[in-house]
Structures are given as structure tokens and as C-alpha cells.
N, CA, C and O atoms as CSV, one atom per row, in Angstrom:
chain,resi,resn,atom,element,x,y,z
A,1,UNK,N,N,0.812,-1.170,0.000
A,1,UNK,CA,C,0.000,0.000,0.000
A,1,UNK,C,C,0.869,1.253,0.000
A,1,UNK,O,O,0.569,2.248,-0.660
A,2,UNK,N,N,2.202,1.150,0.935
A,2,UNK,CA,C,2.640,2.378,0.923
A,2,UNK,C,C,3.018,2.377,-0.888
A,2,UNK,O,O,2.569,3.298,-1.571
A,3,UNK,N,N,3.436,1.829,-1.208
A,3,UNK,CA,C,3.908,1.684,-2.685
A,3,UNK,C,C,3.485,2.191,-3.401
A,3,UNK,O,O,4.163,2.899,-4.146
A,4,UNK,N,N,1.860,2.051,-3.551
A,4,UNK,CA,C,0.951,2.741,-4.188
A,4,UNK,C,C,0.855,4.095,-3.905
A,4,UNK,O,O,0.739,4.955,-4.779
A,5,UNK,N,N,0.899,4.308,-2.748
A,5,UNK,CA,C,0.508,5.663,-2.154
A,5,UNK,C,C,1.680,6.939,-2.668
A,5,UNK,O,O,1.411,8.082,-3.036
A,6,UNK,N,N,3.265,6.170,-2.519
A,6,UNK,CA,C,4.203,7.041,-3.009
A,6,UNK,C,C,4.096,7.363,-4.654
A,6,UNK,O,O,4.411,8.475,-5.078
A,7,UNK,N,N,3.638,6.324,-5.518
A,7,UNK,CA,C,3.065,5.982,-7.104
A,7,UNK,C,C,2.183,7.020,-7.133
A,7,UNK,O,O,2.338,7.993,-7.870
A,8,UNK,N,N,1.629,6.936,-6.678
A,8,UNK,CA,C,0.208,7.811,-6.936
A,8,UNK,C,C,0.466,9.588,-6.445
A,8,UNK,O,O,-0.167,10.419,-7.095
A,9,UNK,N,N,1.142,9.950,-5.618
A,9,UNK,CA,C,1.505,10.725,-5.222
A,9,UNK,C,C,3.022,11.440,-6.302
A,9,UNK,O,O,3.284,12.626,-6.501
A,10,UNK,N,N,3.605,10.472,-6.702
A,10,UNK,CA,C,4.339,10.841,-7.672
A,10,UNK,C,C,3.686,11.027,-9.410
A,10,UNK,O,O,4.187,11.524,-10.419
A,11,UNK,N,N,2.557,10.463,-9.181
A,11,UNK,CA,C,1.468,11.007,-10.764
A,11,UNK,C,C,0.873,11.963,-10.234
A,11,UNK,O,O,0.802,12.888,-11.042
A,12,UNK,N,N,0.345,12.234,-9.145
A,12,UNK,CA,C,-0.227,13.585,-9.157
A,12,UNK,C,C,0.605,14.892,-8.665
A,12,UNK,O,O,0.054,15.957,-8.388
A,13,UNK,N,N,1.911,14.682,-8.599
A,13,UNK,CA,C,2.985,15.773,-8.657
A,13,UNK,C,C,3.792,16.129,-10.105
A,13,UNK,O,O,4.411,17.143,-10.429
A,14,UNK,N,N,3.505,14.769,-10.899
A,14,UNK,CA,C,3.694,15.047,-11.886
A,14,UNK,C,C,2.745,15.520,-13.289
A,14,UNK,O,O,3.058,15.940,-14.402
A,15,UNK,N,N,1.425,15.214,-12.607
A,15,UNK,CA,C,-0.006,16.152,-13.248
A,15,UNK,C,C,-0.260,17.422,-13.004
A,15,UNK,O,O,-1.063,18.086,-13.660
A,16,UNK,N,N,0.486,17.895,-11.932
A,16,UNK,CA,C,0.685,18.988,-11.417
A,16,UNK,C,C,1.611,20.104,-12.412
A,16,UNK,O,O,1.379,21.112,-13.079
A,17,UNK,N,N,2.933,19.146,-12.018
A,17,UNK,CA,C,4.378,19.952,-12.907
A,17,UNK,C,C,3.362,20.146,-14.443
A,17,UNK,O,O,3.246,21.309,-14.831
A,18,UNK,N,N,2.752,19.191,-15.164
A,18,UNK,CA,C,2.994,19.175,-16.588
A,18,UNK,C,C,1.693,20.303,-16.590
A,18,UNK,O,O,1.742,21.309,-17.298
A,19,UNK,N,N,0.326,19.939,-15.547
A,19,UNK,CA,C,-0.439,21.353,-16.147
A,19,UNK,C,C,0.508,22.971,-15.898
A,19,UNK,O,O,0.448,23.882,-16.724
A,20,UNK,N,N,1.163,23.031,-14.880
A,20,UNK,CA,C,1.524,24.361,-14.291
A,20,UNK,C,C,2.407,24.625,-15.733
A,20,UNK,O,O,2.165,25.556,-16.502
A,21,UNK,N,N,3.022,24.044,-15.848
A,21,UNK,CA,C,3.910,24.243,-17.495
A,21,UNK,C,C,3.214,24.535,-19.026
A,21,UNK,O,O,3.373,25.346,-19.939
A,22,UNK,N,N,2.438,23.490,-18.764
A,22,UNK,CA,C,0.813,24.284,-20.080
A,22,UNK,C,C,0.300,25.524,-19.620
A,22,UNK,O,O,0.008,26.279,-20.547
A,23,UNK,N,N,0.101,25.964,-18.506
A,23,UNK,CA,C,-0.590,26.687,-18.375
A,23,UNK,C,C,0.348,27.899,-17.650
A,23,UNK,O,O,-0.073,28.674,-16.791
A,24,UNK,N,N,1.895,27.870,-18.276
A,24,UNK,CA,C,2.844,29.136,-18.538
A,24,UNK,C,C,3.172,28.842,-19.951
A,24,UNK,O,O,4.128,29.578,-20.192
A,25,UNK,N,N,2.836,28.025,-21.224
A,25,UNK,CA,C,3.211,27.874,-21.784
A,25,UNK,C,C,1.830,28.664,-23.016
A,25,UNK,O,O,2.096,29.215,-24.084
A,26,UNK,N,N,0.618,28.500,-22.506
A,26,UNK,CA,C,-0.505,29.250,-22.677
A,26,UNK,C,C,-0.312,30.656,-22.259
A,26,UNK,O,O,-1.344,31.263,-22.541
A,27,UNK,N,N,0.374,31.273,-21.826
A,27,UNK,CA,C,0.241,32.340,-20.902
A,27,UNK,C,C,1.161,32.919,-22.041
A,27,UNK,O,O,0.639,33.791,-22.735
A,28,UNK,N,N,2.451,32.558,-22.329
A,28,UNK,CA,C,3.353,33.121,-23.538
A,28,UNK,C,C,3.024,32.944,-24.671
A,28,UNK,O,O,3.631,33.455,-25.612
A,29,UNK,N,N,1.517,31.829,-24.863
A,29,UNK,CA,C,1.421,31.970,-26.225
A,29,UNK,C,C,0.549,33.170,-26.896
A,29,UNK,O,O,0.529,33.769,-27.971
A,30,UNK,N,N,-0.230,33.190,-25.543
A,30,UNK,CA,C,-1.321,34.562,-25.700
A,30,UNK,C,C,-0.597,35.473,-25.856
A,30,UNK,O,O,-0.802,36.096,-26.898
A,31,UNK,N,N,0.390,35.911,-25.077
A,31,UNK,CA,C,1.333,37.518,-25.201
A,31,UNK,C,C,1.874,37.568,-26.182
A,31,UNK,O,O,2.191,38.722,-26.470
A,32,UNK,N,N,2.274,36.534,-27.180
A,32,UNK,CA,C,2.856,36.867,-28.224
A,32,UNK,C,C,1.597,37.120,-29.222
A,32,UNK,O,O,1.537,38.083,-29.986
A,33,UNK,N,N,0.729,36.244,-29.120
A,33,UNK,CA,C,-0.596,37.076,-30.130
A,33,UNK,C,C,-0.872,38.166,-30.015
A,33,UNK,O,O,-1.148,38.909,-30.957
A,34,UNK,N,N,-0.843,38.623,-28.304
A,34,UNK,CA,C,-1.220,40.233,-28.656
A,34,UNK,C,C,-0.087,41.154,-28.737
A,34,UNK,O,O,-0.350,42.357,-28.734
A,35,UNK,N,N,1.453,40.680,-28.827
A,35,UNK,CA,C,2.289,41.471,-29.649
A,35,UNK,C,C,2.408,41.350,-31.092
A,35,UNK,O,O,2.893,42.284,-31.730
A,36,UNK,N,N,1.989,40.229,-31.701
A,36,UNK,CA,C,1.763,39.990,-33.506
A,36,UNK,C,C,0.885,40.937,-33.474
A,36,UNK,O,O,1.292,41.916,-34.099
A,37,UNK,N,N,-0.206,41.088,-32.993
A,37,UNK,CA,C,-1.463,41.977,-33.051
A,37,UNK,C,C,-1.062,42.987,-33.222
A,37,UNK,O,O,-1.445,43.648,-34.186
A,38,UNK,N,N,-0.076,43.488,-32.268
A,38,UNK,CA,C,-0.014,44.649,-32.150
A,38,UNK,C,C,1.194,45.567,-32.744
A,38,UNK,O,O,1.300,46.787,-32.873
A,39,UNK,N,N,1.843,44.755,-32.973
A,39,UNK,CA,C,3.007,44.598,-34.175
A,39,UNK,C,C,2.559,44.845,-35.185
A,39,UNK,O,O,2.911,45.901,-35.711
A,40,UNK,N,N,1.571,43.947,-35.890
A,40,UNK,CA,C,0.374,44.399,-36.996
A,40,UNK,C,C,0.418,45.521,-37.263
A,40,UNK,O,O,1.008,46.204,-38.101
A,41,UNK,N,N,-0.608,45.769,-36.079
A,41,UNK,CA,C,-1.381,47.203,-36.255
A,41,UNK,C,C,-0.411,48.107,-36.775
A,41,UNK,O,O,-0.603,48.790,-37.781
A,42,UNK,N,N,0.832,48.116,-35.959
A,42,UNK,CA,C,1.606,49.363,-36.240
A,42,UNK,C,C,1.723,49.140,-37.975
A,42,UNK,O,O,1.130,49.778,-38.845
A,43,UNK,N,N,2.861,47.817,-38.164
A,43,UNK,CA,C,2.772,48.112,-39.294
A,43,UNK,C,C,1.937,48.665,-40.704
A,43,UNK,O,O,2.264,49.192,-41.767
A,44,UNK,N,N,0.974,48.327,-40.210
A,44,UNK,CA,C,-0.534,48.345,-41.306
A,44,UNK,C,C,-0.790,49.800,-41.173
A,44,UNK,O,O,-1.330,50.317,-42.150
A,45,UNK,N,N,-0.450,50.745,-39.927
A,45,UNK,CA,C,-0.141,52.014,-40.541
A,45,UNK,C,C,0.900,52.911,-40.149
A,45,UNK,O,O,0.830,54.014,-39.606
A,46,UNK,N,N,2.102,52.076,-40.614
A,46,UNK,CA,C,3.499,52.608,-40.933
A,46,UNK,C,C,3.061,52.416,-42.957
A,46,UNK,O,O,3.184,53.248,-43.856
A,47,UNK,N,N,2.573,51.025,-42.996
A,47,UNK,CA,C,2.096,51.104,-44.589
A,47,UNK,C,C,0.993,51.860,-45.102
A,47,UNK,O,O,0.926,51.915,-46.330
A,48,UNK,N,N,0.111,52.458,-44.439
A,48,UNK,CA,C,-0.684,53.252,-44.889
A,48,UNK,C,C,0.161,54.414,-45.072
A,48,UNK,O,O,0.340,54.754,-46.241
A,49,UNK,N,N,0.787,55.179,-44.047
A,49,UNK,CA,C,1.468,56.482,-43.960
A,49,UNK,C,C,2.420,56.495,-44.950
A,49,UNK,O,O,2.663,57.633,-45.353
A,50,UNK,N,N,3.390,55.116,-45.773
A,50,UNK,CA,C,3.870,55.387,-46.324
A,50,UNK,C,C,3.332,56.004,-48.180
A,50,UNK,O,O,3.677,56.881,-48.971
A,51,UNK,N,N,2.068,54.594,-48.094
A,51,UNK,CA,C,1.250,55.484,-49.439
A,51,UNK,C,C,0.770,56.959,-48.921
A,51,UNK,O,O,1.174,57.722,-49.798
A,52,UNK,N,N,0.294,57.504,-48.206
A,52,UNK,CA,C,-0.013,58.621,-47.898
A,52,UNK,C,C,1.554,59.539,-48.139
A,52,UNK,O,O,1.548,60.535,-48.862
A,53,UNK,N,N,2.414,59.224,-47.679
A,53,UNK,CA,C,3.359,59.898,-47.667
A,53,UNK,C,C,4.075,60.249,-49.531
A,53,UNK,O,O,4.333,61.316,-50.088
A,54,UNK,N,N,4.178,58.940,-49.967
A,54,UNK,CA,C,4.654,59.110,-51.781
A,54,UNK,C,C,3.003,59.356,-52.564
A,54,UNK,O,O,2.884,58.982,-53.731
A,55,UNK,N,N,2.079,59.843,-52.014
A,55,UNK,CA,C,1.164,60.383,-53.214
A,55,UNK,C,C,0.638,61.921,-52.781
A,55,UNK,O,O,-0.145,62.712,-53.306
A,56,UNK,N,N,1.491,61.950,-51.511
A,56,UNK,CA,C,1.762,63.856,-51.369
A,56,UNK,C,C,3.281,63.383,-51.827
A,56,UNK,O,O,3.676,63.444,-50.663
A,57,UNK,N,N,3.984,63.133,-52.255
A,57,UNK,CA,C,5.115,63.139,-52.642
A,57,UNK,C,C,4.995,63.968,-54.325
A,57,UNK,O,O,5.430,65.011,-54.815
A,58,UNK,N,N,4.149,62.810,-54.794
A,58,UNK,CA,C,4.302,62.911,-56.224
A,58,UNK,C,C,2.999,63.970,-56.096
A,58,UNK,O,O,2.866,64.496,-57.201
A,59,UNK,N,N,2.074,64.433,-55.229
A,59,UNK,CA,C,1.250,66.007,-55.519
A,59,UNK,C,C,2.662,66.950,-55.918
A,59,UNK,O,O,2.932,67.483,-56.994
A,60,UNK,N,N,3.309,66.943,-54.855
A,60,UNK,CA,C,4.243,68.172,-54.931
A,60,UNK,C,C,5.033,68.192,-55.870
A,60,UNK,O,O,5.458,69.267,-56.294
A,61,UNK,N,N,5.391,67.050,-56.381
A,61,UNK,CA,C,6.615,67.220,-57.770
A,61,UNK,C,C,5.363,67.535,-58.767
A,61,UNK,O,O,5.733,68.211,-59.727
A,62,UNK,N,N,4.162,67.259,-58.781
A,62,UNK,CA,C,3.098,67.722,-59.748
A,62,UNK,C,C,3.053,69.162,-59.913
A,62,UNK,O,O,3.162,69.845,-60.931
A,63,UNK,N,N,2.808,69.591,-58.283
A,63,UNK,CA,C,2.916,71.211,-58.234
A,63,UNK,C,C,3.745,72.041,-58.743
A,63,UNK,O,O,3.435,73.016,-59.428
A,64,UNK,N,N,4.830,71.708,-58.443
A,64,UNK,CA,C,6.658,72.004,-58.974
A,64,UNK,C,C,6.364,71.840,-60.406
A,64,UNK,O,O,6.473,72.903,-61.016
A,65,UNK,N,N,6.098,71.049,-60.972
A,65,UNK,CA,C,6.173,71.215,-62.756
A,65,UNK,C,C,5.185,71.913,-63.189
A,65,UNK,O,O,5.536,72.760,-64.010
A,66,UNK,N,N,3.861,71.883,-62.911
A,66,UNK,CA,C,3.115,72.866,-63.035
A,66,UNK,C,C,3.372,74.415,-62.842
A,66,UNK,O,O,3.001,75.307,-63.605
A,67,UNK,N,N,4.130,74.560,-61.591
A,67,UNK,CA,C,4.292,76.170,-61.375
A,67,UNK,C,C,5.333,76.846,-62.375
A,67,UNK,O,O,5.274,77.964,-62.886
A,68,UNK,N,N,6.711,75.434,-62.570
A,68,UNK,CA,C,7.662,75.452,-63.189
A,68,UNK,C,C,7.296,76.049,-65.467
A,68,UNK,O,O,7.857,76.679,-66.363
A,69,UNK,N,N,5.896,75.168,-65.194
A,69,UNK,CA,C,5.173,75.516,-66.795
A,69,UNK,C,C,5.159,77.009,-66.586
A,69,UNK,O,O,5.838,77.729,-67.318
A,70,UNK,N,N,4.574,77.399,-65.826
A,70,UNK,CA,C,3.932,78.465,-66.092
A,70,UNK,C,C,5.165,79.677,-65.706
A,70,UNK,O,O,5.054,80.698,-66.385
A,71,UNK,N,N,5.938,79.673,-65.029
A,71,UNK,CA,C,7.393,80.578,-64.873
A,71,UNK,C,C,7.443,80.593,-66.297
A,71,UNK,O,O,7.221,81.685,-66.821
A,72,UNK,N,N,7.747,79.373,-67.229
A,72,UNK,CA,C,8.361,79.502,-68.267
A,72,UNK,C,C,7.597,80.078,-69.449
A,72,UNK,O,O,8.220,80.551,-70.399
A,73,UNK,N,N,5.970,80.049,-69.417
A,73,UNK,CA,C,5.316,80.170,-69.947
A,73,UNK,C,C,5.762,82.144,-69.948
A,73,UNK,O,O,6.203,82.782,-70.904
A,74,UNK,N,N,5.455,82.641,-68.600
A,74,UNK,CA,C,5.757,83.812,-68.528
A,74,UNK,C,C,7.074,84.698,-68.866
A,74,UNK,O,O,7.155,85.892,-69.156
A,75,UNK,N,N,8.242,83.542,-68.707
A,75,UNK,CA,C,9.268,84.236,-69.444
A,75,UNK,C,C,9.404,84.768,-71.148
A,75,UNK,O,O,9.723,85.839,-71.664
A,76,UNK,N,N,8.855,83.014,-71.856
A,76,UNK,CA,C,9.134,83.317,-73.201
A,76,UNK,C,C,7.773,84.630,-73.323
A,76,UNK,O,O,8.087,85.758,-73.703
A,77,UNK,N,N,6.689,84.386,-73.052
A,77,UNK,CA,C,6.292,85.703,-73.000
A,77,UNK,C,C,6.356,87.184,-72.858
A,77,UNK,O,O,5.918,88.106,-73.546
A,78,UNK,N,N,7.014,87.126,-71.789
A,78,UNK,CA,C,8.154,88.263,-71.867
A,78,UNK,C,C,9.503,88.610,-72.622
A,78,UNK,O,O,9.912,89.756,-72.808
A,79,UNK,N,N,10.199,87.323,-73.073
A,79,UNK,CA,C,11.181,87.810,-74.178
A,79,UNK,C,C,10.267,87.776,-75.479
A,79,UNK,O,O,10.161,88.751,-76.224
A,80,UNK,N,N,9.773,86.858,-75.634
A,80,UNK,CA,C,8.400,87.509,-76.883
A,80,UNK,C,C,8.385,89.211,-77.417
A,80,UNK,O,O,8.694,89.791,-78.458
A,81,UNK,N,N,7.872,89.594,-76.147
A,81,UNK,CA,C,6.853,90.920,-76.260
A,81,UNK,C,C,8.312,91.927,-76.168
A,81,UNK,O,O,8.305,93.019,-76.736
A,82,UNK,N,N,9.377,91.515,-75.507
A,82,UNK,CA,C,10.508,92.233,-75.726
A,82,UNK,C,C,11.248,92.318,-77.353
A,82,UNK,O,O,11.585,93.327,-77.973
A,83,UNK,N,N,11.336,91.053,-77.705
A,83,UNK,CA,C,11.852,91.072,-79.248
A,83,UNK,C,C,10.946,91.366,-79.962
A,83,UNK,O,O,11.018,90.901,-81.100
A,84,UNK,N,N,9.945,92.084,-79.685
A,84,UNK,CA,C,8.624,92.267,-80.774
A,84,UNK,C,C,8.682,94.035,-80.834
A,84,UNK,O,O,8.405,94.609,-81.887
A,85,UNK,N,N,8.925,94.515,-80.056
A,85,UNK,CA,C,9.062,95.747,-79.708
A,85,UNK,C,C,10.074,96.387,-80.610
A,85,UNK,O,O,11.098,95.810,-80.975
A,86,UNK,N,N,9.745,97.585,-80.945
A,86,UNK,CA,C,10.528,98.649,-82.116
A,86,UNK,C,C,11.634,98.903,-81.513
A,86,UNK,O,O,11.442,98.675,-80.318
A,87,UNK,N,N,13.118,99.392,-81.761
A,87,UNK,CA,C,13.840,100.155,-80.822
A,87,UNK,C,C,13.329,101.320,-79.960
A,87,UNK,O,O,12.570,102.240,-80.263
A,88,UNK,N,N,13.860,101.074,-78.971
A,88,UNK,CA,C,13.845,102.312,-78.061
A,88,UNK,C,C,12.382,102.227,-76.915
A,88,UNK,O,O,11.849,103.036,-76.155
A,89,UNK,N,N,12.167,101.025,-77.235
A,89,UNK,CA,C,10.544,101.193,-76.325
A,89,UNK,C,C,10.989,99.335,-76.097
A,89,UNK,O,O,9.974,98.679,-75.863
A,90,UNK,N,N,11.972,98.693,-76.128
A,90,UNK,CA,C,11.971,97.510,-75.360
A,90,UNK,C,C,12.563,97.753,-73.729
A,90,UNK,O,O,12.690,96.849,-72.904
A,91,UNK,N,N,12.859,99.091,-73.522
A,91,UNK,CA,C,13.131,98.678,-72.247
A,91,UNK,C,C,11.816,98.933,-71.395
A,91,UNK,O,O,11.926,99.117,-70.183
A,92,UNK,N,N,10.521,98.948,-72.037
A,92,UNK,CA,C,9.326,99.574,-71.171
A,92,UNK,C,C,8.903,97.523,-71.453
A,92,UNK,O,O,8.442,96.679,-70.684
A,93,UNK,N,N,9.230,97.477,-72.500
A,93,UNK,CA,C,8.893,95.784,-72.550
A,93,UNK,C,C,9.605,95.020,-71.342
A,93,UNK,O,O,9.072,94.201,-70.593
A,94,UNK,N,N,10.573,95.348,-71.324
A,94,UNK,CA,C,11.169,94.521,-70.416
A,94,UNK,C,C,11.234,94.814,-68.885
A,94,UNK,O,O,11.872,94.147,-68.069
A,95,UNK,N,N,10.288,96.186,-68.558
A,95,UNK,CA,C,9.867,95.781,-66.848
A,95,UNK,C,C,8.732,95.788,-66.957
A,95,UNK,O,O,8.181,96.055,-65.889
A,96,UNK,N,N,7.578,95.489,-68.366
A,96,UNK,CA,C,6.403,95.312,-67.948
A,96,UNK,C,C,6.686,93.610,-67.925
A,96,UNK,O,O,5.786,92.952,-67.402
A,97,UNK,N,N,7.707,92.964,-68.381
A,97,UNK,CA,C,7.450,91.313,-68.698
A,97,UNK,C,C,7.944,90.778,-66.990
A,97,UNK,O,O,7.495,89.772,-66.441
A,98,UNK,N,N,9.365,92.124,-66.133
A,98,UNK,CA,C,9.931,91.776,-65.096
A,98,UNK,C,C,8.475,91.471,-64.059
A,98,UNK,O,O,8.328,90.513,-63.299
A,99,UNK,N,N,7.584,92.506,-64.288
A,99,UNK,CA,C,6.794,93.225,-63.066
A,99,UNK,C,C,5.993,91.497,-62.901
A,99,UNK,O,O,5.890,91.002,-61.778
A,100,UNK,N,N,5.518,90.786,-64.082
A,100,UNK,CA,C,4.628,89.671,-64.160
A,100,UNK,C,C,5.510,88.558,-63.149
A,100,UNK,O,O,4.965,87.772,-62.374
A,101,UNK,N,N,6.877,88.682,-63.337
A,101,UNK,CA,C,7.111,87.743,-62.028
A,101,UNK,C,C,7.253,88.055,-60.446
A,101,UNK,O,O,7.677,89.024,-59.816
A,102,UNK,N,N,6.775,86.956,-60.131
A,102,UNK,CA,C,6.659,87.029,-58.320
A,102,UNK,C,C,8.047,87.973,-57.796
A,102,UNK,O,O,7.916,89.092,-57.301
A,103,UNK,N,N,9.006,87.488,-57.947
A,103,UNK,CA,C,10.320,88.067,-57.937
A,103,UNK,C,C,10.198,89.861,-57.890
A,103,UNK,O,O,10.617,90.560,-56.967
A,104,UNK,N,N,9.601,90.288,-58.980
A,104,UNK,CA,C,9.879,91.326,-59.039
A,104,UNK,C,C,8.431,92.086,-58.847
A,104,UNK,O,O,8.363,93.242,-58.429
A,105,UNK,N,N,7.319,91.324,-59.193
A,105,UNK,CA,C,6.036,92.351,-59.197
A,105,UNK,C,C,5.482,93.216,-57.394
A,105,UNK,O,O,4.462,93.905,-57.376
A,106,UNK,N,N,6.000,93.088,-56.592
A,106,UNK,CA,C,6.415,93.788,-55.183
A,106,UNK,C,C,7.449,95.369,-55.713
A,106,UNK,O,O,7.531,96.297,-54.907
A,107,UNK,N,N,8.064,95.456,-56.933
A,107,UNK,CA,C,8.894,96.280,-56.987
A,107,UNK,C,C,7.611,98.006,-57.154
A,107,UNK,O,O,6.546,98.172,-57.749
A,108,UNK,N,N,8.421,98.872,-56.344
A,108,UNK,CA,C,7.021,100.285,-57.271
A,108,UNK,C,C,6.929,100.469,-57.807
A,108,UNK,O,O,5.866,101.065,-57.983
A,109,UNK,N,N,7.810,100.298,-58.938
A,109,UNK,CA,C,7.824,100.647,-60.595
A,109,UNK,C,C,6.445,99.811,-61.090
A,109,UNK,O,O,5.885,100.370,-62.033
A,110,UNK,N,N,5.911,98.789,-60.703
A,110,UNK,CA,C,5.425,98.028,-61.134
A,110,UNK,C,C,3.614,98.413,-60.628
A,110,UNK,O,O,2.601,98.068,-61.236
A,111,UNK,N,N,3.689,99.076,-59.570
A,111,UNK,CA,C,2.649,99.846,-59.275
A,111,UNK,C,C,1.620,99.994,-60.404
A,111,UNK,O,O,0.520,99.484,-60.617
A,112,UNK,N,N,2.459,100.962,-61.106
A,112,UNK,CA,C,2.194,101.878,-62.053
A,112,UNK,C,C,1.433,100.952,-63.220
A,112,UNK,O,O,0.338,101.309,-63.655
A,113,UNK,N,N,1.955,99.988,-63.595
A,113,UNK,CA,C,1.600,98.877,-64.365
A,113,UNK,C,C,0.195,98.242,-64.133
A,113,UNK,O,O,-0.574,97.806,-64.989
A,114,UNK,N,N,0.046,98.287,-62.868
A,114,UNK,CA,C,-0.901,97.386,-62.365
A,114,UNK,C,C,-1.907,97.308,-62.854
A,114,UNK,O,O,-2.380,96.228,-63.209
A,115,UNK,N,N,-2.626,98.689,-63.031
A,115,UNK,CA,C,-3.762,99.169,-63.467
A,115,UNK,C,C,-4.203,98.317,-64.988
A,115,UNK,O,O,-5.147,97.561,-65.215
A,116,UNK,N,N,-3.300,98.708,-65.705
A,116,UNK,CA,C,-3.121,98.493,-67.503
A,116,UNK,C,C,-2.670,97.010,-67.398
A,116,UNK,O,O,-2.825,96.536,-68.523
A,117,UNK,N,N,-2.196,96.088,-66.578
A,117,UNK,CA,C,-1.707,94.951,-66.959
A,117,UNK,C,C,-2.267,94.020,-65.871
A,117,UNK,O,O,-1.900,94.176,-64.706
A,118,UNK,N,N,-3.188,93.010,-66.225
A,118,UNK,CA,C,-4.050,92.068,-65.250
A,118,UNK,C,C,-3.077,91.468,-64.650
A,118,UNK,O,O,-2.903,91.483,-63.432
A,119,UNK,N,N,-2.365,90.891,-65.482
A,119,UNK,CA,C,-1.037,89.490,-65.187
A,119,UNK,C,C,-0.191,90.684,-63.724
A,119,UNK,O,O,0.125,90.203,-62.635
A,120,UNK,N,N,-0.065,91.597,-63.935
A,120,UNK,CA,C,0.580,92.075,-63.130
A,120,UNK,C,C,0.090,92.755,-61.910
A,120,UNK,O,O,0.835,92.883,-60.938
A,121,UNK,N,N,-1.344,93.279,-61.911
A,121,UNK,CA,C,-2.189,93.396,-61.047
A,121,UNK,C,C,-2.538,91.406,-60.109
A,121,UNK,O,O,-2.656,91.236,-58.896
A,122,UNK,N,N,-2.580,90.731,-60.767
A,122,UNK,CA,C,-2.290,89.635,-59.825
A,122,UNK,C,C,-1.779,88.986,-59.313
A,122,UNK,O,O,-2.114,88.216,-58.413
A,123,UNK,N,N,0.008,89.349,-60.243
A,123,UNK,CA,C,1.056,89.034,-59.256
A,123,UNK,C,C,1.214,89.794,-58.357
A,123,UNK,O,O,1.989,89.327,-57.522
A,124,UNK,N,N,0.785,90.922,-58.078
A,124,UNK,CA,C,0.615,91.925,-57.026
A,124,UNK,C,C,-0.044,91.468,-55.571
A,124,UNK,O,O,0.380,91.425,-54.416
A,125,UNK,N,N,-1.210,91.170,-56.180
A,125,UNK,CA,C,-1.931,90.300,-54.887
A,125,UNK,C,C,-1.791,89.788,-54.129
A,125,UNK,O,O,-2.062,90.008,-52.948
A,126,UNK,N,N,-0.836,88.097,-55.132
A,126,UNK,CA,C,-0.420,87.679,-54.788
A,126,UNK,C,C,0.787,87.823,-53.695
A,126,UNK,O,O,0.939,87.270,-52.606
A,127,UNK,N,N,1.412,88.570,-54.244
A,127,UNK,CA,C,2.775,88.523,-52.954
A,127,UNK,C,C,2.160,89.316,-51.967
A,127,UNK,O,O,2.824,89.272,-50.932
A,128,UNK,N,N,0.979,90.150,-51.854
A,128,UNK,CA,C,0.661,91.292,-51.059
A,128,UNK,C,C,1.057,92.101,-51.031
A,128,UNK,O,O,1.412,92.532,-49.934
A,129,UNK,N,N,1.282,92.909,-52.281
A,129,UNK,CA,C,1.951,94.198,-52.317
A,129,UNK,C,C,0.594,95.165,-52.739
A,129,UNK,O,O,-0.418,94.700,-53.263
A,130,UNK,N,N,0.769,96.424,-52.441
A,130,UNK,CA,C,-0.435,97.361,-52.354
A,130,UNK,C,C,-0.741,97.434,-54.245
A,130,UNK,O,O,0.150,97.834,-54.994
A,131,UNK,N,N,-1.880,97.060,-54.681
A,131,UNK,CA,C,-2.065,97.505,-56.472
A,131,UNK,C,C,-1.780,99.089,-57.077
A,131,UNK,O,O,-1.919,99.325,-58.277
């Protein structure tokens, strides 16, 4: 009998050890699900932010070539209207073509312009200089 008793006592110390071990072995399996989880999450918007991030990327290089058209649009326009001009009256061509850029339409000379020239009455605005 004692025989049994030490037997039996050694299966239920060892039903013991093997649940207490499942049931730390359950305990780490859960914490790592809710760090995959949560690991996830982040990533899923570290990857959102990054499309968010390259399609304002490529807005702004959109913007940049667009603004870049239209600088250029306004230059050859202005050497245009300069090489079109008779002698002696291209230098009135060439600060009415200056006044149309941002750069220069803030200057006072350009004041004067404002009135007679839209393009230059709205680069005016624009920078906030008085029309």
C-alpha cells in the first residue's frame, strides 16, 4: 500500500508539474498574439502612412512642374513681347514682362503697371503688395 501511495503521489505531482507548465506555456502563447497583433497594427499604418506619404510626394513634384510651366510660360512671354518691340521702347517691354514675375512684381515701378496689366495686377496680390 505504501507503494501505491508514493506511485500515486508521484502522478499527481507530476499532473501537477505538466499542467503548471501548459498553463505558462498558454500564458506566452497569448502575449505573443497580442504582440503579432499589435506589431500588426503598427505596421498596417506605418504602410498606410507610407502610401499617404509618396502620393503627397508625387502632388508636390506635380505642383513644382506645373508652377515650373507656367514661370516659363511667362518668361518666353516676356522675351516675346521684348523682341517684338521697335527700338527704343523695349526697355518699357522689359519691366512690364519683369513686373509679371513674383520676384519682381512687389517692386514700385510696377505699381504703375498694375492698373493696364491684369497678369501684373495679380502678381501683385499675390505677394501682397499694395495695387
Amino acid at each position: 500500500m505504501k507503494f501505491l501511495a508514493s506511485t500515486i503521489g508521484k502522478v499527481v505531482a507530476a499532473l501537477i508539474v505538466v499542467v503548471l507548465i501548459l498553463g505558462v506555456l498558454q500564458v506566452r502563447s497569448c502575449q505573443q498574439a497580442r504582440q503579432q497583433a499589435a506589431q500588426s497594427k503598427v505596421d498596417r499604418g506605418q504602410g498606410e502612412a507610407g502610401i499617404e506619404a509618396g502620393a503627397e510626394a508625387g502632388n508636390t513634384v506635380s505642383n513644382v512642374m506645373e508652377a515650373d510651366q507656367r514661370v516659363d510660360q511667362t518668361v518666353r512671354g516676356g522675351r516675346d513681347e521684348i523682341l517684338s518691340q521697335p527700338a527704343g521702347q523695349s526697355n518699357a517691354a522689359a519691366i512690364r514682362a519683369a513686373c509679371r514675375m513674383r520676384s519682381h512684381c512687389g517692386d514700385r515701378r510696377c505699381a504703375e503697371l498694375s492698373a493696364a496689366d491684369p497678369a501684373v495686377a495679380a502678381c501683385r496680390r499675390a505677394v501682397g503688395a499694395a495695387p
